[in-house]
N, C-alpha and C positions, 0 to 999 in steps of 0.2 A: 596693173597697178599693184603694187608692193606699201603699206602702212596700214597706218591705221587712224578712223575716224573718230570724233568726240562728236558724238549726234545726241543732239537734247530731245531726244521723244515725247510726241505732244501725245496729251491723252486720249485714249479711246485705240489707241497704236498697240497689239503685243509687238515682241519684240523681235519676231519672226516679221513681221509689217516691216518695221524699221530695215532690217536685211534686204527681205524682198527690194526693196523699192532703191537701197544700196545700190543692190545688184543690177535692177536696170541701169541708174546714169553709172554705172562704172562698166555697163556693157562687158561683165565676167559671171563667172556661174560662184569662185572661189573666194566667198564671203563668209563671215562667221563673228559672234558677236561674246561676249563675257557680264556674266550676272545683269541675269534674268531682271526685268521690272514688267510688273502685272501692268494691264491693261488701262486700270483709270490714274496711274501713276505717272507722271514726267521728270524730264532730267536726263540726267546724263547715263549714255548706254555707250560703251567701247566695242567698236565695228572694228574687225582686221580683215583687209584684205588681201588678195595674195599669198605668195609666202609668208607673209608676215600674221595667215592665219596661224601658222602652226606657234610664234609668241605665245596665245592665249595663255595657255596656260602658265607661261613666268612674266607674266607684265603684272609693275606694281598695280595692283588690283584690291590692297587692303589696307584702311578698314573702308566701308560705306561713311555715307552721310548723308541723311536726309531731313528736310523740314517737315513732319507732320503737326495737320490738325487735327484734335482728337477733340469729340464731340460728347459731353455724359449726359445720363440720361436715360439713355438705348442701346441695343443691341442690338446686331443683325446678324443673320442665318451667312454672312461671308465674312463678318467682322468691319465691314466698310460702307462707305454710303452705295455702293451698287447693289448690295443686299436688302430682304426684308425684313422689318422689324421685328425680332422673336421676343423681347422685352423691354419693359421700360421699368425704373425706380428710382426713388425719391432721390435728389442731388441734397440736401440737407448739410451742411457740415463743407463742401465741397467748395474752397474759395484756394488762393496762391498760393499761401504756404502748407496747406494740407497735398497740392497737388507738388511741390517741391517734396516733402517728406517722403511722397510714395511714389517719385522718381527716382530717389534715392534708393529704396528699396528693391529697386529692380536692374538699380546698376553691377555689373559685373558677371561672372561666368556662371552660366544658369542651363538649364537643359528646356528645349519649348517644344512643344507637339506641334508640326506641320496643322494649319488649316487645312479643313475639306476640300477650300477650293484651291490648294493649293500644285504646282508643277512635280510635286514628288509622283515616282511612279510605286506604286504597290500591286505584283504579282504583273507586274509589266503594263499597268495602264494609271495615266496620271488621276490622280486622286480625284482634281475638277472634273474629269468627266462620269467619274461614279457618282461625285455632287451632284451634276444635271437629270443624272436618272432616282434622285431622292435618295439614295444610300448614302450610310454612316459607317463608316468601315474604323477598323482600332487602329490608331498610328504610333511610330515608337516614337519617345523623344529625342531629340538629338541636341547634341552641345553646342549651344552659343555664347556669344563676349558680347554683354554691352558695354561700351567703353566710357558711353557718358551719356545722359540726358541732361537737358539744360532747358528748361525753361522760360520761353521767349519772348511768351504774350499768355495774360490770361483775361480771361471775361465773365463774371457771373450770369449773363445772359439774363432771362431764360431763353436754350439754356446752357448752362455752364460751358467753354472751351477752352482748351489751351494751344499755342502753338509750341511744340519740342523740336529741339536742333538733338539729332540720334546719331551718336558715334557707334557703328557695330561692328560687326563681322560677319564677312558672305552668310548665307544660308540664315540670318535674321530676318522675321517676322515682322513687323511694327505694328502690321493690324495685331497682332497676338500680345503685343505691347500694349497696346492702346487696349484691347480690352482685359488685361490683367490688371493693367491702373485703375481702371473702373470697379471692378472685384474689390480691388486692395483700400478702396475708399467708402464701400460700403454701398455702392451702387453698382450703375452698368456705363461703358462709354463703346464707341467705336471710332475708328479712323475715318474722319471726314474728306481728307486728301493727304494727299502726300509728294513731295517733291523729293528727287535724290539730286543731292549737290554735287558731290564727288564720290567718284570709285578709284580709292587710294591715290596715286600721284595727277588724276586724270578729272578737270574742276568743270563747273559750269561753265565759268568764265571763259571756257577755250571752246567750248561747245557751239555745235553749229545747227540751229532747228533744219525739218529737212526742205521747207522752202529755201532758205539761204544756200544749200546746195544743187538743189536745184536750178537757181539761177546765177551760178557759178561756169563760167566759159567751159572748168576743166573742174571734176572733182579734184585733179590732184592737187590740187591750190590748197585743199582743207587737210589735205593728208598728212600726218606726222610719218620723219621718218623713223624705220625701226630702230634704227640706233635711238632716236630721240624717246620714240613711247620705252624703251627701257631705260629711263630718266633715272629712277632711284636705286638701280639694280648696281653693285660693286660693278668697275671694267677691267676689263685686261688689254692695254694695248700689244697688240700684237706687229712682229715683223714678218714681210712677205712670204716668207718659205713656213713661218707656224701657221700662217692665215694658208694654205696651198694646203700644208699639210693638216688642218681642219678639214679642208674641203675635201679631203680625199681618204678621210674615216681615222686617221692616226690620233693619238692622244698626246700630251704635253706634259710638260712641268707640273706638279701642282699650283695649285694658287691660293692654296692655306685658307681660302675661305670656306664654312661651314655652309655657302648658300648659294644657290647659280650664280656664274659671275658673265655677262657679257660681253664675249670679245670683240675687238674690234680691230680694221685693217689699218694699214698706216693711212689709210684716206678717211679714217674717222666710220666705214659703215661695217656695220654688223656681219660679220661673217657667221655667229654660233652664238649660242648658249652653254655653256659649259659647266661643270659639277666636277670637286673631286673624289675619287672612286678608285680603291683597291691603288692607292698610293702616285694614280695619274691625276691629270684633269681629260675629263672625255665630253665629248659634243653632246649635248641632249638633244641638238635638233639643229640645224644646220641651213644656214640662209642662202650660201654662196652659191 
């Protein structure tokens, strides 16, 4: 099988779970998945299989979205409710429009330190497993986009929550969100859950939990095809002998755009990816 799945990962699942279990009802070993969602997290996870692993990396994939709850109050040693409590302080002050004001605050391009327990690897082993063995090791920051927080729901409790609709960019945090909104209010909060909606052109809505494919006659029923998962991507139609001559490493015309463009055969499916380079356009990776 050749596409790619929209699997809504239920929680307690990494995202290695999700693959695995791919991999059985597609009866292939050549599975592969695109940004990460930790473990107590749900939603939607983009599966390729087949050729159409080698997409991952130019399928519209940006930005994220996700609904978190963010609980103040407390702190935990993982920033989320599967963590221990390392602190609590006063919510005092802490009602809708204060947690609107320092949403804003945290909107836009910002640098965030990786969590402990986070996927990053340092000196070649990821960071959560030096977490398990009680190390604290220095992380660098790295640059992220938050695109918008919106404020959805709130509650004075006790004690206090809000629900955030987060527009970001791969490689964002949101437990590191949720407790920098808590800081910036004068207390402490953490992420109580968290749901991602869409990863860029790819919604819940199209999403398939993995009961429902499992009791699907054929996975390929659930399958996008690759022409289709490169929904947002610029195309190039192409004619038989440029689609041949793709397939057989040669390069083309440019195609003036500054950004992979997907070609396609006169029957509408994906032969390449393509980019232009040194005044061609050349395959980045090749379907046919």
């Amino acid at each position: 099988m050749d596409g790619v799945l929209v699997c809504d990962k239920p929680a307690g699942f990494t995202s290695h779970d999700v693959v695995a279990r791919v991999r059985r009802l597609a009866r292939q070993r050549r599975v592969g998945h695109g940004g990460t969602l930790d473990p107590p997290a749900t939603g939607v996870l983009v599966v390729a299989l087949g050729r159409a692993t080698r997409l991952l990396p130019f399928l519209p994939m940006e930005p994220k979205r996700y609904l978190a709850r963010i609980v103040f109050g407390s702190e935990t040693d993982t920033l989320d409710a599967a963590g221990s409590v390392t602190g609590t302080a006063p919510v005092d002050g802490i009602d809708r429009e204060a947690v609107v004001r320092g949403l804003e605050r945290l909107t836009g391009r910002q640098e965030q330190v990786p969590p402990m327990v986070s996927a990053v690897k340092l000196d070649g082993e990821r960071l959560y497993r030096k977490a398990r063995r009680g190390e604290t090791v220095e992380r660098s920051p790295r640059p992220v986009v938050v695109h918008a927080l919106e404020l959805l729901d709130f509650e004075a409790g006790p004690p206090p929550w809000a629900t955030v609709e987060v527009t970001c960019s791969g490689g964002t945090y949101v437990r590191v969100l949720a407790a920098d909104l808590g800081r910036s209010l004068g207390s402490l909060a953490h992420l109580a859950s968290l749901r991602r909606t869409a990863v860029g052109a790819f919604t819940e809505r199209e999403a398939s939990t993995l009961a429902e494919l499992e009791a699907l006659p054929s996975l390929e029923e659930a399958l996008v095809d690759p022409a289709a998962a490169m929904r947002s991507t610029s195309v190039r139609k192409l004619s038989e002998r440029e689609a041949a001559a793709l397939a057989t490493g040669q390069t083309l015309e440019p195609t003036g755009a500054d950004e992979p463009v997907a070609a396609l055969d006169p029957d509408g499916r994906l032969v390449a990816v393509i980019q232009d380079g040194g005044g061609r356009a050349r395959a980045k990776v090749v379907l046919r």
